[in-house]
Structures are given as C-alpha cells and as structure tokens.
C-alpha positions in Angstrom: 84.4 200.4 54.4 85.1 200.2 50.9 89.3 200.4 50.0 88.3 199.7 46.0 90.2 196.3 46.6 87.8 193.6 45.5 89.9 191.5 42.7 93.6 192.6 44.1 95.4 190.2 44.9 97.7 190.0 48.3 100.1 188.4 50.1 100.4 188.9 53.9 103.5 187.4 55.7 102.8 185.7 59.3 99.4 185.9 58.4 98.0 183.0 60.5 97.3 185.0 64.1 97.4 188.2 65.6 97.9 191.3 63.3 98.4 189.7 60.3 95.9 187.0 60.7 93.6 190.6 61.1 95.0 191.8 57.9 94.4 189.2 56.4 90.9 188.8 56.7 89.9 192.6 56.6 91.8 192.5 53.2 89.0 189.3 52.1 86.4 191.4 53.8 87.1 193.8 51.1 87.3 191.5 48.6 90.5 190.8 48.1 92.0 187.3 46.9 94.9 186.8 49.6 97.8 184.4 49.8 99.3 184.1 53.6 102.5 182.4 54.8 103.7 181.3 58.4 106.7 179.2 59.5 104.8 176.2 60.8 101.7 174.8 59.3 99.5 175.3 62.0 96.6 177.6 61.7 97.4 178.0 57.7 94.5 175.8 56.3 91.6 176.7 59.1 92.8 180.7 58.0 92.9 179.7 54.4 89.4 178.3 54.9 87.8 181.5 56.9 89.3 183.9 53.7 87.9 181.5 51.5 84.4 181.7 53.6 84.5 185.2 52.7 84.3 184.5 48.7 87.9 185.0 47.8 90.2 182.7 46.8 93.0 181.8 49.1 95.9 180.4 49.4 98.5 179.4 52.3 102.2 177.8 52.4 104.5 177.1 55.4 108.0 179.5 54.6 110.5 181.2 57.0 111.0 184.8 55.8 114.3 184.8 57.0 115.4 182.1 54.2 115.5 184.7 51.3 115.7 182.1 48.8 112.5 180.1 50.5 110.8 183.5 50.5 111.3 184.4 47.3 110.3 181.0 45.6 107.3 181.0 47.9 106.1 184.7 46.7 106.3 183.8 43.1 104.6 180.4 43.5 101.7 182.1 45.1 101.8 185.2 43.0 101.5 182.7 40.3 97.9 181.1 42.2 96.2 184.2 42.9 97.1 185.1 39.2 99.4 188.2 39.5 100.4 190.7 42.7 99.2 194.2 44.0 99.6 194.2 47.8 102.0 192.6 49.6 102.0 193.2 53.4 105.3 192.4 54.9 103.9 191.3 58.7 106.3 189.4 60.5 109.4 190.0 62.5 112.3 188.9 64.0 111.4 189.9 68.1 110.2 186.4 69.0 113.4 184.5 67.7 115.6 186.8 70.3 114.8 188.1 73.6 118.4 190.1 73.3 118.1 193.5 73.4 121.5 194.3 71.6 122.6 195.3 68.1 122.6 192.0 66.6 119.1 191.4 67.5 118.3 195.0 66.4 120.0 194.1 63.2 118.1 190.8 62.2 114.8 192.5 63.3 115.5 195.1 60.9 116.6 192.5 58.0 113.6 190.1 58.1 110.9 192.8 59.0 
C-alpha cells in the first residue's frame, strides 16, 4: 500500500514491541524516516536497526512519557535527527504501571496516553 509517506518523518512512542513496534515498521515500510522511544533500552537498537534495514534512517532513545519534561526534550532532540516532524504516533499507555481499576488509574491512563 502506498500512504504517500516516503520522506516524512515520525516519531512513535513505545515503539520497541507490540503495536507500536508494528507501527513503527509499517511506517519504514512506507518509507518513512522514524524516531521510536521506550522506557528501557532494550529492544531500541535491534528495532532501530530493522527500520534502518528498510532504507530509512532511524533513530531510538530510552524516555518515560510520563516525565513531561524528559518527553519533551527527547521529541525535540529527535525531531532535530530526522530533520523536522510530520507524524507523531502517541503509542504508549499507562495500563501496565497499575493493575487498579479505579479513578486514579483511569486518570493517569488518560494523562500519559
């Protein structure tokens, strides 16, 4: 399929495994340059790599969306590698900090998603 995205640039959050990890690389399948974050650094380079394998550049840095400042310094520093921003794919969430089903767990689901 052909989304007209070869040359965008995006950044995926939790892009390392499951959904955004397939994000991720359907958005290099199409050609896409693509800067991915997680919170720990495993999986980030052997992801970085397979985008890379695609012929897009790529780009990968450990951050914890849930530290605003973090997030923030961390989407400017990569916006600022891939040369610009046009997609950003917010992917990650809150659920597997808190296995409370309450308003407060609601709440910071909400906030970080």
């Amino acid at each position: 399929m052909d989304l007209d995205l070869r040359g965008k640039n995006a950044i995926v959050t939790g892009g390392t495994r499951g959904i955004g990890r397939a994000i991720a690389e359907q958005l290099a399948a199409e050609g896409c340059n693509v800067a991915l974050c997680a919170r720990g650094r495993a999986g980030i380079d052997e992801t970085k790599a397979a985008l890379a394998g695609k012929g897009v550049r790529a780009f990968g840095g450990t951050v914890d969306v849930a530290d605003r400042k973090a997030l923030r310094g961390w989407v400017d520093e990569a916006a600022g590698l891939l040369g610009g921003l046009d997609i950003f794919v917010a992917n990650v969430s809150a659920l597997e900090r808190t296995q409370a089903m309450d308003e407060e767990s609601w709440r910071l689901g909400l906030e970080i998603a």
